[in-house]
C-alpha positions in Angstrom: -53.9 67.9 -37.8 -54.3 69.4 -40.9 -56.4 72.4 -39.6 -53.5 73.0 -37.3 -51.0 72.8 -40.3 -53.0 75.3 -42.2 -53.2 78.1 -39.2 -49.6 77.9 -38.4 -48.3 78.4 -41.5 -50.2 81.3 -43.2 -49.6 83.2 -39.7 -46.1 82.7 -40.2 -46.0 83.9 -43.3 -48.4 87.2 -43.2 -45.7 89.6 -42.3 -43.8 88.5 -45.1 -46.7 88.7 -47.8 -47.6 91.9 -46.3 -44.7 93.5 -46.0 -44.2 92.9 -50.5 -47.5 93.4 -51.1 -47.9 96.8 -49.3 -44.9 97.9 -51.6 -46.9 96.6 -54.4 -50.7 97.5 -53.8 -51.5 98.3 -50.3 -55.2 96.5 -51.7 -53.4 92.8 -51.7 -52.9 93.3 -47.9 -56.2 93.4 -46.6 -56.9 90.2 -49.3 -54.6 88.7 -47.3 -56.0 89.4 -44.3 -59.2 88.4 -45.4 -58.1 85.4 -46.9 -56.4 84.1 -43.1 -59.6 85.1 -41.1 -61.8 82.7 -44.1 -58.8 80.2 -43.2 -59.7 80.5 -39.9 -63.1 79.2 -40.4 -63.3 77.1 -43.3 -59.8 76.3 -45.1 -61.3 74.9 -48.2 -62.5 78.5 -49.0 -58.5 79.2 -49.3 -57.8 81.4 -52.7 -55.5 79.5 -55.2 -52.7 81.7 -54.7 -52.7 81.5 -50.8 -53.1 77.3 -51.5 -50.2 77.7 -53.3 -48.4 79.4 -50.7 -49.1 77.0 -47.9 -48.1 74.1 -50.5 -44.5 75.7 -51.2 -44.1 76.2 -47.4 -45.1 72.4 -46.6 -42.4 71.3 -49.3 -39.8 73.5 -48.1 -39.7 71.4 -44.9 -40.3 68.3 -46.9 -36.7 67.1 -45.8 -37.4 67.4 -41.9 -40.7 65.5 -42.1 -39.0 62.4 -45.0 -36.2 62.4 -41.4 -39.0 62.4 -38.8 -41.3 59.6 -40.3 -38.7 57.3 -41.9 -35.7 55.6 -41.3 -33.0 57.4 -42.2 -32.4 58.1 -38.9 -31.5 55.3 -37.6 -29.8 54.1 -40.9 -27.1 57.2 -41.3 -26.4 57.1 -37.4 -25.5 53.7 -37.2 -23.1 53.9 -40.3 -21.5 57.2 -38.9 -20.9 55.0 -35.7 -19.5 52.4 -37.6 -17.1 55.0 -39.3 -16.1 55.6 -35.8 -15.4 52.5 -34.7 -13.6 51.7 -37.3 -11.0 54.7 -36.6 -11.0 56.4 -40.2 -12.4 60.3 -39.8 -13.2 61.5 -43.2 -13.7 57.4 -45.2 -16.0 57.2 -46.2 -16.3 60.8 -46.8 -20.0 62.2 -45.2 -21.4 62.9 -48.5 -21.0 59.1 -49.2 -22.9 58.3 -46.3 -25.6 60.2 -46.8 -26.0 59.5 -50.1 -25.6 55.7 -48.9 -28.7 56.6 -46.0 -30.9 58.1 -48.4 -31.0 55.5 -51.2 -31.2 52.9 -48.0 -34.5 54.6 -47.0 -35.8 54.9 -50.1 -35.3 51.1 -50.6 -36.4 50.6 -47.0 -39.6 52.6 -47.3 -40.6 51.9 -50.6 -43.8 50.1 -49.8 -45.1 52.6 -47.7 -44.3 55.3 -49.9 -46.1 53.5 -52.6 -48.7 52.9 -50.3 -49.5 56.5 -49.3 -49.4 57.3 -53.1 -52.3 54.5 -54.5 -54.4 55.5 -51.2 -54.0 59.5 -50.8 -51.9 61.3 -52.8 -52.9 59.7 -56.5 -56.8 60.1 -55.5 -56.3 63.8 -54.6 -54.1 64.2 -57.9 -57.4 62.6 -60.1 -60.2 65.3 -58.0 -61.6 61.7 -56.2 -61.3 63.1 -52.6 -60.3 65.8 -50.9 -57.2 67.8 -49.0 -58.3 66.6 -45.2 -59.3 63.1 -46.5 -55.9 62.7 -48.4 -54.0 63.6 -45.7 -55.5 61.4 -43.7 -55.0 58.8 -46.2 -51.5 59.0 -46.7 -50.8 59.3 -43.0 -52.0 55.9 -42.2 -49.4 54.2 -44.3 -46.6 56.0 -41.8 -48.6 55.5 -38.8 -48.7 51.8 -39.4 -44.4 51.8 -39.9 -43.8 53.9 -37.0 -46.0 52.0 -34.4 -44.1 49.0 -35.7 -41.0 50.3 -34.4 -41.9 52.1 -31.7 -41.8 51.3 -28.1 -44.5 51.1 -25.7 -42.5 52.9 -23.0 -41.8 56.1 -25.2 -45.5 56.8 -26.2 -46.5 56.3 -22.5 -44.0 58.9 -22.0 -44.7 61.4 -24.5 -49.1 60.8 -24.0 -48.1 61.6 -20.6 -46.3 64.8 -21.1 -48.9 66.1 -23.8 -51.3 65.6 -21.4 -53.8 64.4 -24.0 -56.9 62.2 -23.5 -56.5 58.5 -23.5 -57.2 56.7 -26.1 -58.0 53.0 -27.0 -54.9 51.9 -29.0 -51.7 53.3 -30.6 -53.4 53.3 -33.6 -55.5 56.4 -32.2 -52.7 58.5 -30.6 -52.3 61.7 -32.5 -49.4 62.5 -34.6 -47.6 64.9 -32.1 -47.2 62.1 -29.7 -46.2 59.3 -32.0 -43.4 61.2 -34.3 -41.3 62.4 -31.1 -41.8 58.9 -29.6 -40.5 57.4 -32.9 -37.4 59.0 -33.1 -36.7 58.1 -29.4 -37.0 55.0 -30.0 -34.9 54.8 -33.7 -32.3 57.3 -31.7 -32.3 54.3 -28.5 -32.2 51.5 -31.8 -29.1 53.1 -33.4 -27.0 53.5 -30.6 -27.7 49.9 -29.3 -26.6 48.8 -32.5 -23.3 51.4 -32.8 -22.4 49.7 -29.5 -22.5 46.2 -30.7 -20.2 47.6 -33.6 -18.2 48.7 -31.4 -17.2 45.9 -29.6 -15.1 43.5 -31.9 -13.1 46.7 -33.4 -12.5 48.0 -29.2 -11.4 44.1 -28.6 -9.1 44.9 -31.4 -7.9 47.5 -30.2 -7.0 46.5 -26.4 -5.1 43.7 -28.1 -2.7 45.6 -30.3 -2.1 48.0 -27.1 -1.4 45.0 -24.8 1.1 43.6 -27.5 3.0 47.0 -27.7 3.5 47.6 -24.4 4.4 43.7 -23.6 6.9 44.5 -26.7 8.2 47.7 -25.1 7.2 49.7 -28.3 5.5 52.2 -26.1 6.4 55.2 -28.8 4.7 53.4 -31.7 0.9 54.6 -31.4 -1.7 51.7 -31.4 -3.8 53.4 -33.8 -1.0 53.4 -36.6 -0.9 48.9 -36.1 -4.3 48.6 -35.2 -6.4 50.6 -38.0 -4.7 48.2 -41.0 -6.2 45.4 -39.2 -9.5 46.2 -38.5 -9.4 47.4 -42.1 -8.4 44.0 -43.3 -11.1 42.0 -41.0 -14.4 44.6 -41.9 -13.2 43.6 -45.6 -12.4 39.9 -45.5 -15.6 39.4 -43.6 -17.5 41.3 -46.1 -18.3 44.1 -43.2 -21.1 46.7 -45.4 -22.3 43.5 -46.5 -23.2 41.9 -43.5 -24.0 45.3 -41.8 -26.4 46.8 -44.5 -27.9 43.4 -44.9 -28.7 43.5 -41.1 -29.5 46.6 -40.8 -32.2 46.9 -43.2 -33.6 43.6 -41.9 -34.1 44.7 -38.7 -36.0 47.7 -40.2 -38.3 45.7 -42.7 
């Protein structure tokens, strides 16, 4: 994986290097040329400076891979189906809610970020092993959470569409079969649970029409007598309460 990682993104980025460093010193080009066919065969031969390049790419799409391998999926979809159900648009505002999803997965996946740390990434830091072995390292931590969450019938379907080899367990199924299958099955988790939100607010909502139209108020939209209500039941209830407190349950 992380041999694969290392050829994609230098290749991406020679035309870019090339293209500033021909205006610079036409020299640096074929360095950098030489520097992708070494990567070719051994990566740890990489110069510092082409290292360094590959490690500001991998960051730069550090927020796609915290959305892939964690929860936050699952976490700032079922709060924005919650939103729904409840009939307010912009309250909470989006900006709230993904602040509110973040700081959720960070509590959420707190062990297992600490757990990647103490096992890869502080080891690498202190010279103890090295780039391959680290990465391998802090993967395990994630593997071990996504399995846990992940259903048997979307990593049957995604081994069978990569064609790849079979293998003993889930614990040996490579990384581009299990992430996909994870988010299927957090994007299948959220919307179960938006639909079970939705259901006491769209009871609510079916009586309040029923009553206007029995009254003859047909001009009076049901939205402008129902919305106050559901208001007032999420908060006498203690609704984020009891749908943070369930939600992150389920998770952990």
């Amino acid at each position: 994986m992380v041999r694969r990682i290392l050829l994609f993104v230098p290749i991406a980025l020679i035309p870019l290097i090339a293209g500033v460093a021909h205006a610079q010193d036409p020299g640096i080009v074929g360095e950098a040329l030489a520097d992708l066919e070494q990567l070719t065969q051994d990566p740890s031969k990489l110069t510092p400076a082409f290292r360094l390049a590959i490690l500001m790419t991998l960051l730069s799409l550090a927020p796609a891979l915290v959305m892939m391998v964690t929860c936050f999926v699952r976490v700032v979809i079922v709060l924005t189906l919650l939103r729904q159900a409840l009939g307010v648009q912009n309250v909470p505002p989006t900006q709230v809610l993904m602040a509110l999803s973040i700081f959720l997965t960070m509590f959420v996946m707190q062990p297992t970020f600490e757990n990647a740390y103490s096992t890869g990434v502080g080891p690498f830091l202190r010279g103890e092993i090295e780039d391959e072995a680290a990465f391998d390292n802090t993967v395990v931590p994630f593997r071990h959470y996504m399995l846990r969450q992940t259903r048997n019938e979307d990593l049957m379907l995604f081994q069978e569409i990569s064609r790849a080899p079979e293998v003993e367990g889930p614990e040996e199924l490579d990384l581009n079969v299990l992430v996909p299958a994870y988010m299927l099955s957090e994007l299948r988790t959220s919307f179960l649970i938006g639909f079970m939100l939705f259901i006491p607010f769209l009871v609510i909502d079916m009586v309040v029409a029923s009553t206007l139209l029995s009254m003859g108020m047909i001009v009076v939209p049901p939205m402008m007598i129902a919305l106050p209500i559901k208001l007032m039941i999420f908060v006498l209830v203690d609704g984020w309460n009891l749908v943070v407190g369930a939600l992150v349950r389920g998770i952990v």
